[in-house]
N, C-alpha and C positions, 0 to 999 in steps of 0.2 A: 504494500500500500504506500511505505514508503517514496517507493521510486517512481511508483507513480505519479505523486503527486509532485516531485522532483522535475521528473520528463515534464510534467504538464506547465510547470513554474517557467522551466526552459524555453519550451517551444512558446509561449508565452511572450517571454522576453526576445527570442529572436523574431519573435513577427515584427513588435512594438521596434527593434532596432531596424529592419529592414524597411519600413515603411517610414522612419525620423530621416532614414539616411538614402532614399530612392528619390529620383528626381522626379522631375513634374511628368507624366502619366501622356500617352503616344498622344492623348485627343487634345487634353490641355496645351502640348506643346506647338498641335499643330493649327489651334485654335487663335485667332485675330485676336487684337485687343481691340475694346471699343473706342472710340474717338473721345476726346471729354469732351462736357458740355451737351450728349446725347442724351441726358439720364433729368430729368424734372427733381429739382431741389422740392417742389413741394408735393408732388404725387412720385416720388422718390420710387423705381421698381428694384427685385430682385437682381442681381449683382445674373444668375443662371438664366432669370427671364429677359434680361437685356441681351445675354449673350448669344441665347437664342434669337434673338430678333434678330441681332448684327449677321449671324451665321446666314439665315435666309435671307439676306439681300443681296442682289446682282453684283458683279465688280461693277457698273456701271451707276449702281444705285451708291454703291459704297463712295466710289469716286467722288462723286457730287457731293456728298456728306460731308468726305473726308479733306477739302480743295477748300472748303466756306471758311469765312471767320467764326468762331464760336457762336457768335452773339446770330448766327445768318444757316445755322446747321437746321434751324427747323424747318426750310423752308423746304428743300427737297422730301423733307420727312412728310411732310404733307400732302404734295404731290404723289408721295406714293400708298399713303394712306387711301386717297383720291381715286388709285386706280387711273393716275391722267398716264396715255399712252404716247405722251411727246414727254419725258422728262425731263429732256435738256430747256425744252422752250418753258414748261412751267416753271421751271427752277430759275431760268433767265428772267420769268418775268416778274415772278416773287421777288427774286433777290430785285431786278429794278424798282420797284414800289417799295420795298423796304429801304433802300439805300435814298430814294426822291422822298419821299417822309421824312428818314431824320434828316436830309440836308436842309430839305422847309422849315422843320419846326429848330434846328439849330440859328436860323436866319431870322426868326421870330414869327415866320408866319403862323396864322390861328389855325387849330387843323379845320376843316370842315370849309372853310373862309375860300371866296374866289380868288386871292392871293394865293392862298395854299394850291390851290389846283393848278392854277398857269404855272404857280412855281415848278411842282411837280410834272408838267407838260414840258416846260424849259431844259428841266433836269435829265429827263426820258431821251432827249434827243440827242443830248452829247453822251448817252449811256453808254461804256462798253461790257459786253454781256461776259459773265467769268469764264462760259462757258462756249467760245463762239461755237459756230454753225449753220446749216442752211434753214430752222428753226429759228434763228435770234432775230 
């Protein structure tokens, strides 16, 4: 009974050492990291559930993602929430309206205001898209 319980203390201790001292596992390794700034500070997801999301998107989707300023990552995220099947042109046009926004309201325009809108018509036309193409 002794030695049983010996063996069993053993094998015990060398699983516990083999798994402190094995590196990170084939899937982990071959697994992407997420972009920061993907993940909602306030409706905050799982760390597994995000990475699932990341795993299912295109290189083309990831691209788009992964090319934005942090503060501009949502915007292809939406388009493909959307199911829109131009993804370069939505994300071009996103990101235009987002970028004609805050240069108006950094100018003082009022948003909603016919200032703000010329502003933003002004703005749209010297726009260059991050992502040219025959879409932009």
């Amino acid at each position: 009974m002794k030695f049983l319980v010996q063996a069993c203390l053993l094998l015990g201790v060398g699983m516990l050492i083999m798994t402190a001292t094995a590196g990170p596992s084939a899937a982990q390794a071959g697994a992407e990291v997420i972009p920061d700034c993907t993940n909602s500070d306030t409706f905050p997801t799982r760390p597994a559930d995000a990475l699932a999301w990341w795993n299912r998107r295109t290189e083309e989707q990831k691209k788009y993602i992964r090319e934005l300023p942090c503060q501009e990552r949502y915007i292809p995220m939406v388009c493909i929430f959307l199911w829109e099947p131009d993804l370069r042109g939505c994300t071009n046009k996103g990101v235009a309206e987002y970028r004609a926004n805050k240069s108006c309201e950094e100018q003082g325009y009022a948003i909603l205001s016919e200032e703000h809108v010329a502003c933003k018509e002004r703005f749209k036309k010297t726009f260059v898209p991050p992502f040219p193409g025959p879409t932009s």
